[in-house]
C-alpha positions in Angstrom: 17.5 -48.3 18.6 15.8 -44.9 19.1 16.3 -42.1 17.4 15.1 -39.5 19.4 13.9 -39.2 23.1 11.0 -36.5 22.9 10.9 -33.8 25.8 7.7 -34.4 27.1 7.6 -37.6 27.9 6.5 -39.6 25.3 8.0 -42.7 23.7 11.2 -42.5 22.2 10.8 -42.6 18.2 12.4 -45.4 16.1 12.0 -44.0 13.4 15.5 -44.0 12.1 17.7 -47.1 10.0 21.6 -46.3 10.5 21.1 -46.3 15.0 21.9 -50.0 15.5 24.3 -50.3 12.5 26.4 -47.3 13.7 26.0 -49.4 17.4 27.4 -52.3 15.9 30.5 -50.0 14.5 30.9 -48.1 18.1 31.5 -51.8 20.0 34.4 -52.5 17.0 35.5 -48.8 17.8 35.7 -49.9 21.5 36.9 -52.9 21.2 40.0 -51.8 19.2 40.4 -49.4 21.6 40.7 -51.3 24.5 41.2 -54.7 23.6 41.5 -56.6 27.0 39.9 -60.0 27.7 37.5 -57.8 30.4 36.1 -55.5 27.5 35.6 -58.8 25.4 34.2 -60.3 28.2 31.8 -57.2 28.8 30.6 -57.5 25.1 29.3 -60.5 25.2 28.1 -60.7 28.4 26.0 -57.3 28.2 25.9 -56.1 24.6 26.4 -59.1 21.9 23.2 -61.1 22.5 21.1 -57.9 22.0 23.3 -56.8 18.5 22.2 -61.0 17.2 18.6 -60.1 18.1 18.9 -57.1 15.9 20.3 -59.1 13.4 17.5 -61.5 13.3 15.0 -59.0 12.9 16.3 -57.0 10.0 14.7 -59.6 7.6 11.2 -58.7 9.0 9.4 -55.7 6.7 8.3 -53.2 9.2 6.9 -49.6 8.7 10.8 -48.0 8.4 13.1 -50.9 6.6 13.5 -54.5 5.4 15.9 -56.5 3.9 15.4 -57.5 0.0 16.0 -60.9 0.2 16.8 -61.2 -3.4 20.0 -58.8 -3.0 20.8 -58.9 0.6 20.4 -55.3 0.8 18.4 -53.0 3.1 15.8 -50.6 1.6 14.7 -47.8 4.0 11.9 -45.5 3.8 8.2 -44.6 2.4 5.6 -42.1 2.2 6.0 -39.6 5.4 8.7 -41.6 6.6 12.6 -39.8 6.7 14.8 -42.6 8.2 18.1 -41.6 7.0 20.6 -38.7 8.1 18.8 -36.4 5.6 15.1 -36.4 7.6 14.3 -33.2 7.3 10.6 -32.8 6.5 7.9 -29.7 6.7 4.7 -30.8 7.0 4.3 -33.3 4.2 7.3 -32.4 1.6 9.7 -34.4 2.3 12.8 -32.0 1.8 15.2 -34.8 0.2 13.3 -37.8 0.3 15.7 -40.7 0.1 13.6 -43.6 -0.3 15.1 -46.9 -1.7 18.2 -48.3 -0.8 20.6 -45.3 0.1 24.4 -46.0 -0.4 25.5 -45.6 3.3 22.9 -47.5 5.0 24.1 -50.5 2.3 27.8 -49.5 3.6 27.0 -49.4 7.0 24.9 -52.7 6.9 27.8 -54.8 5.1 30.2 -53.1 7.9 28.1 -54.3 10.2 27.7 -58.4 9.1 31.5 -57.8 9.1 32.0 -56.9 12.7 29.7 -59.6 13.4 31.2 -62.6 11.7 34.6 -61.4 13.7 32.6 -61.3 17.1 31.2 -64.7 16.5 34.5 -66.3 15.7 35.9 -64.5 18.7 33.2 -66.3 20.8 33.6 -69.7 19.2 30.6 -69.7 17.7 29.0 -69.8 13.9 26.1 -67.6 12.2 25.1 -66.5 8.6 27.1 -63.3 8.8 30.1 -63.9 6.3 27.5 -65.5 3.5 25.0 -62.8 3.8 28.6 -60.7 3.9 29.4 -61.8 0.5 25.9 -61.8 -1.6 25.6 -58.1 -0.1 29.5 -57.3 -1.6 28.4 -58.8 -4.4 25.0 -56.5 -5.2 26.6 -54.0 -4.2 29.2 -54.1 -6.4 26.7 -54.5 -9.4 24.4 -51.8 -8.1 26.0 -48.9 -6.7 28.8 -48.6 -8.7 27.5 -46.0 -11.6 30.3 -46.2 -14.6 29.5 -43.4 -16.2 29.9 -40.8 -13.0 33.0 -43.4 -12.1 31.5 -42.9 -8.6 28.4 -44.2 -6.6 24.9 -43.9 -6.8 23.5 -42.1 -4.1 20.2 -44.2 -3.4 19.1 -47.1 -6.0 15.0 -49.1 -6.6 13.5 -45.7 -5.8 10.2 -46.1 -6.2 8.6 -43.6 -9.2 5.4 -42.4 -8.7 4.5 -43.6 -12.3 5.5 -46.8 -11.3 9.0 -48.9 -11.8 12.1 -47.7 -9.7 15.5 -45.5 -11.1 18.7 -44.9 -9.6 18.9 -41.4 -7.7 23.1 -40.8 -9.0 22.9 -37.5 -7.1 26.8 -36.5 -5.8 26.2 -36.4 -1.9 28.5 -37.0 0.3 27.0 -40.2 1.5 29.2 -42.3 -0.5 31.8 -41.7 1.4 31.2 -44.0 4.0 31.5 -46.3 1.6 35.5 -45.8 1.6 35.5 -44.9 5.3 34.6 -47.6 7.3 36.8 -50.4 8.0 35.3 -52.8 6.0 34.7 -51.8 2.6 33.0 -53.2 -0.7 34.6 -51.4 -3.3 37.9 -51.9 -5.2 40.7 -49.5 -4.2 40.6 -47.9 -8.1 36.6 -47.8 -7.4 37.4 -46.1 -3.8 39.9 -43.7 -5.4 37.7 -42.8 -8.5 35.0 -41.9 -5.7 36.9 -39.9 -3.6 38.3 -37.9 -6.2 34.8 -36.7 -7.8 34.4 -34.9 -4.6 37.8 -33.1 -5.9 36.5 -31.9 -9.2 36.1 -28.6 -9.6 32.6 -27.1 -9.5 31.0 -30.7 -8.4 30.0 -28.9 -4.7 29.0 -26.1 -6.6 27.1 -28.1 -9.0 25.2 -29.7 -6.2 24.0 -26.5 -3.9 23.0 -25.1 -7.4 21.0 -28.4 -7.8 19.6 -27.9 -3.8 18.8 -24.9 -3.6 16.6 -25.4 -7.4 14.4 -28.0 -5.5 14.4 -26.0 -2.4 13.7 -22.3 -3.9 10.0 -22.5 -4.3 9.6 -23.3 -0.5 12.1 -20.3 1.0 9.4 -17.3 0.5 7.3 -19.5 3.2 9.9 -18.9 5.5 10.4 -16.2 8.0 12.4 -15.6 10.9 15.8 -13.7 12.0 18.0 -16.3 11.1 
């Protein structure tokens, strides 16, 4: 799905991850909403043969995203490219470069086989989305979870420039979509022990301090009233 339709009339850029998997949550949204055999009917008349196609192309690499398919999960991003909420980039620094396999994409993703699965059944028919489900619970249970921080990582397999990958355990509110969709991965002690970092005192604090660090060298470039 595009993420933005450009003013002068060029082609709409697709250079985003989350569009179709927050799509995929809206029709749930809509559905529990409404409910009646004509919205179900709508659904898959109009809208759930293009959310399969989608499906089937996530395991293709392309320039934004694949799928690992040793993990089941998605890994977003590279170089130039800004593909998650946080795409904010001036000329070539990429202001918080996110590139790996950010923890609501992962959320978002296993919401998404979720709603699927449940669509299929509704339509009498079967697909991969409760096994692929499952293996992506499962990583993501062994990956995000960070034990010593009792909370989530914030993107994991970033790629270092020296080579290798590290986990980014950054506290961003990102992880919270990872208690606050309706299908979750986490245990409810892990969703409680997540939520409640963001209740710690100084933790915000701790973070803007940690932003504005990384940002501080840039802000004498800027000029303006605002």
């Amino acid at each position: 799905m595009p993420n933005m339709f450009p003013d002068d009339g060029q082609e709409p850029l697709y250079n985003t991850v989350d569009a179709a998997l927050w799509y995929v949550h809206a029709v749930y949204e809509y559905l529990k909403h409404t409910g009646g055999e004509a919205d179900y009917r709508f659904i898959r008349e109009a809208v759930y043969p293009e959310l399969k196609r989608n499906r089937r192309r996530l395991p293709q690499r392309n320039r934004f995203f694949d799928r690992d398919d040793e993990d089941g999960l998605i890994h977003a991003g590279g170089g130039l490219d800004q593909v998650t909420w946080m795409d904010v980039r001036v000329g070539d620094w990429g202001v918080m470069a996110r590139h790996g396999k950010p923890v609501e994409i992962n959320a978002l993703w296993y919401n998404a086989l979720c709603i699927m699965a449940r669509l299929a059944e509704r339509f009498g028919e079967t697909g991969p989305y409760d096994e692929l489900a499952r293996k992506v619970c499962d990583s993501f249970r062994q990956r995000f979870w960070n034990e010593a921080a009792a909370c989530l990582y914030d993107v994991i397999d970033v790629p270092r420039e020296e080579g290798g990958k590290s986990d980014n355990g950054s506290i961003r509110p990102n992880q919270i979509r990872a208690v606050s969709l309706p299908f979750t991965m986490l245990s409810p002690e892990q969703e409680a022990a997540g939520a409640a970092v963001f209740r710690k005192p100084g933790v915000w604090g701790k973070y803007l301090r940690a932003y504005t660090e990384d940002v501080l060298p840039h802000l004498r470039n800027l000029r303006g009233k605002e």
